[in-house]
MINU-420105 format. One record per residue: residue number from 1; residue in one letter; x, y, z of N, C-alpha, C, CB in turn. Coordinates in steps of 0.001 Angstrom, whole numbers, plus 500000, padded with zeros to 6 digits. Atoms other than C-alpha are relative to their C-alpha. Glycine has a CB too. Example, Ala and Ser with C-alpha at 12.3 -4.5 7.8 and 13.67 -1.06 7.14 Angstrom:
PT     k   r     n_xx     n_yy     n_zz    ca_xx    ca_yy    ca_zz     c_xx     c_yy     c_zz    cb_xx    cb_yy    cb_zz
PT     1   A   500890   498810   500000   512300   495500   507800   500900   501200   500000   499008   500027   501246
PT     2   S   499180   498810   499940   513670   498940   507140   499230   501090   500730   500414   500462   498585
// end
This chain:
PT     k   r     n_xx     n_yy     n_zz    ca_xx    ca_yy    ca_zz     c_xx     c_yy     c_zz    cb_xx    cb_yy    cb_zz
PT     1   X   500862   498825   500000   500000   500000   500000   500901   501229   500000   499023   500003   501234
PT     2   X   498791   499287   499793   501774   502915   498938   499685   501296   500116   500965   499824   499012
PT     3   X   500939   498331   500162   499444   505724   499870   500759   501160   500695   498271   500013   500904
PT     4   X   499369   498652   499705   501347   509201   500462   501262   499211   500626   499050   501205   501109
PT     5   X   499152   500410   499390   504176   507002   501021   500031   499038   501370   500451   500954   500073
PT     6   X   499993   499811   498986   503320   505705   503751   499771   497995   500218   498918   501327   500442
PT     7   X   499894   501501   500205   503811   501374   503885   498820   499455   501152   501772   499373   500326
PT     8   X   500686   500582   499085   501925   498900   505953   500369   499925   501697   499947   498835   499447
PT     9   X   499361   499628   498865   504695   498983   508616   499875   501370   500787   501167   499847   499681
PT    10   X   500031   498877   499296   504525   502309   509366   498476   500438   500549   500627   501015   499113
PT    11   X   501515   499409   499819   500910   502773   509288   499270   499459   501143   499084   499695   498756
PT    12   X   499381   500718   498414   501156   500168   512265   500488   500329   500944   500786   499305   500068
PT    13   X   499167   499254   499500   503176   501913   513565   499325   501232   501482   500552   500674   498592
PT    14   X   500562   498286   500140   501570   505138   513992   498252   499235   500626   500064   501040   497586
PT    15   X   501002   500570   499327   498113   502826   515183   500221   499458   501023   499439   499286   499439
PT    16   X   499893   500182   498835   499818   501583   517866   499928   501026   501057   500909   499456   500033
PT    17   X   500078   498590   499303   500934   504882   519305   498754   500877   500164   500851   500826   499322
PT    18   X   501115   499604   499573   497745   505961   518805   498891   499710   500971   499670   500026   499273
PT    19   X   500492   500670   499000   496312   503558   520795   500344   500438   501357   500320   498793   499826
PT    20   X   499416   499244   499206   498740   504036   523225   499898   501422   501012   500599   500052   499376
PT    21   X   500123   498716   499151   498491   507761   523871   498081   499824   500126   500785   501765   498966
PT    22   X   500992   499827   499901   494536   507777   523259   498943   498950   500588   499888   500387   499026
PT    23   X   500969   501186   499453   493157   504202   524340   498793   500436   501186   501060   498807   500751
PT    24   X   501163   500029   499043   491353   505008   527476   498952   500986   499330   500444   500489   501591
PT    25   X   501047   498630   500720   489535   508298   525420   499828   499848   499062   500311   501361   499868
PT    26   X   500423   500349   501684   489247   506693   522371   498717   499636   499559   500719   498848   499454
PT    27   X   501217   500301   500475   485480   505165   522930   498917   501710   499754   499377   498779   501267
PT    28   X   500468   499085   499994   484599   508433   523936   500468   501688   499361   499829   499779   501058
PT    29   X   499551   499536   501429   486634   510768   521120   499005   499353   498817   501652   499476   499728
PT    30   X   501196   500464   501363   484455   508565   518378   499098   500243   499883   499583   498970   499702
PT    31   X   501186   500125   499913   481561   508785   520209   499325   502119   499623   499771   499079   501767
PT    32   X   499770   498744   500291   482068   512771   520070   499613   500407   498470   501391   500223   500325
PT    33   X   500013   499711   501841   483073   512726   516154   498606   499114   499034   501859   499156   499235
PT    34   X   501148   500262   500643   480182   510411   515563   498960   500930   500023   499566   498944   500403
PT    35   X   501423   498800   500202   477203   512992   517108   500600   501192   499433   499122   500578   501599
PT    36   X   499967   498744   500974   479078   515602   515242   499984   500032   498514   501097   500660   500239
PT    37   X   500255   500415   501300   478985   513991   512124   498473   500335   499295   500256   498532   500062
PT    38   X   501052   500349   500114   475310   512934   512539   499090   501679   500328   499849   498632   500972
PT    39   X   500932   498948   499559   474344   516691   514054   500546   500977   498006   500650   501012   502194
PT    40   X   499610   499354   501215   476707   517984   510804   498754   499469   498783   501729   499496   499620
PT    41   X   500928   500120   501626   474331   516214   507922   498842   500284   500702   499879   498301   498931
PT    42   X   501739   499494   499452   470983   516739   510205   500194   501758   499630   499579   499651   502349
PT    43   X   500371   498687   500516   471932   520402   509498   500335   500144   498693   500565   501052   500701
PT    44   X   500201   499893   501295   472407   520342   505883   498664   499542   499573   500982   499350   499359
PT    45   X   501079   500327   500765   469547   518572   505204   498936   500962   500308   499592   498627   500206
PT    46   X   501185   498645   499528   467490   521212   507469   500468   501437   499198   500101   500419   502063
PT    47   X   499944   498345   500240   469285   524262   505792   499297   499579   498585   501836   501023   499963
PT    48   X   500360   500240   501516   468751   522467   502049   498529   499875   500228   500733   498584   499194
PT    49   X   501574   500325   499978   464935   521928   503151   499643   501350   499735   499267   499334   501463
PT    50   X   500778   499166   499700   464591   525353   504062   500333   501169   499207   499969   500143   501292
PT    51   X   499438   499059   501062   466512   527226   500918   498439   499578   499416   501745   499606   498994
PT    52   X   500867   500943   500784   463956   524861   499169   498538   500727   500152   500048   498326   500643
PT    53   X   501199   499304   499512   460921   526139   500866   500164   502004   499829   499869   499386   501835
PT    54   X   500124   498224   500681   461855   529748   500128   500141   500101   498590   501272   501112   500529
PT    55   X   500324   499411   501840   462700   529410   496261   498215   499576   500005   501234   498650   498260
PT    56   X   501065   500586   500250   458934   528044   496824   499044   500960   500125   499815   498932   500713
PT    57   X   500984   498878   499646   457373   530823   498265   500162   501523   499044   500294   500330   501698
PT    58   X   499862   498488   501057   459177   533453   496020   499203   500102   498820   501486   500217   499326
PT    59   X   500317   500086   501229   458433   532170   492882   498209   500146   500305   500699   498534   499253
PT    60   X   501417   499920   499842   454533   531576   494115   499915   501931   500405   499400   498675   501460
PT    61   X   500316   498971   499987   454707   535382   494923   500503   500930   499175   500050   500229   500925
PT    62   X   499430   499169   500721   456268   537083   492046   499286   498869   498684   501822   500346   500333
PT    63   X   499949   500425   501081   454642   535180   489502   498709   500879   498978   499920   498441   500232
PT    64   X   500523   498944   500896   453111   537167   486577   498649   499812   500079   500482   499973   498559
PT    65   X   501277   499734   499895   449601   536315   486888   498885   500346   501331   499691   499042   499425
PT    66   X   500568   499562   498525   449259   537381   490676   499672   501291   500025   500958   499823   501168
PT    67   X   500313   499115   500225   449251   540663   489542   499006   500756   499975   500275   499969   499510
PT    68   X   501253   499331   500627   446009   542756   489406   500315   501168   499061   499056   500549   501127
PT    69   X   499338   498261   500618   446003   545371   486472   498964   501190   500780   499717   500272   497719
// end
């Protein structure tokens, strides 16, 4: 595996030490980056809902036959 250089040995390496320094805080580091993941796409999908719902309302109020002459 020769991704950014970086071999199978070393990449071992570098997972041990990680272990190492982070093991005891590691369930609860994931558990962190998971609800921020899960709070990160819950707000895209709420901002993309709610762009959505305004091109909806514009267009229904600017449209040429709402007009009275």
């Amino acid at each position: 595996m020769a991704m950014f250089g970086v071999g199978y040995t070393e990449l071992i390496v570098v997972m041990v030490i990680v272990l190492v320094l982070f093991g005891h805080r590691l369930p609860s580091v994931m558990r962190s980056m998971g609800r921020g993941i899960k709070e990160f796409k819950e707000g895209i999908n709420d901002d993309s809902s709610v762009e959505d719902d305004e091109d909806v309302k514009d267009t229904k109020a600017s449209g040429p036959y709402d007009k009275k002459p």
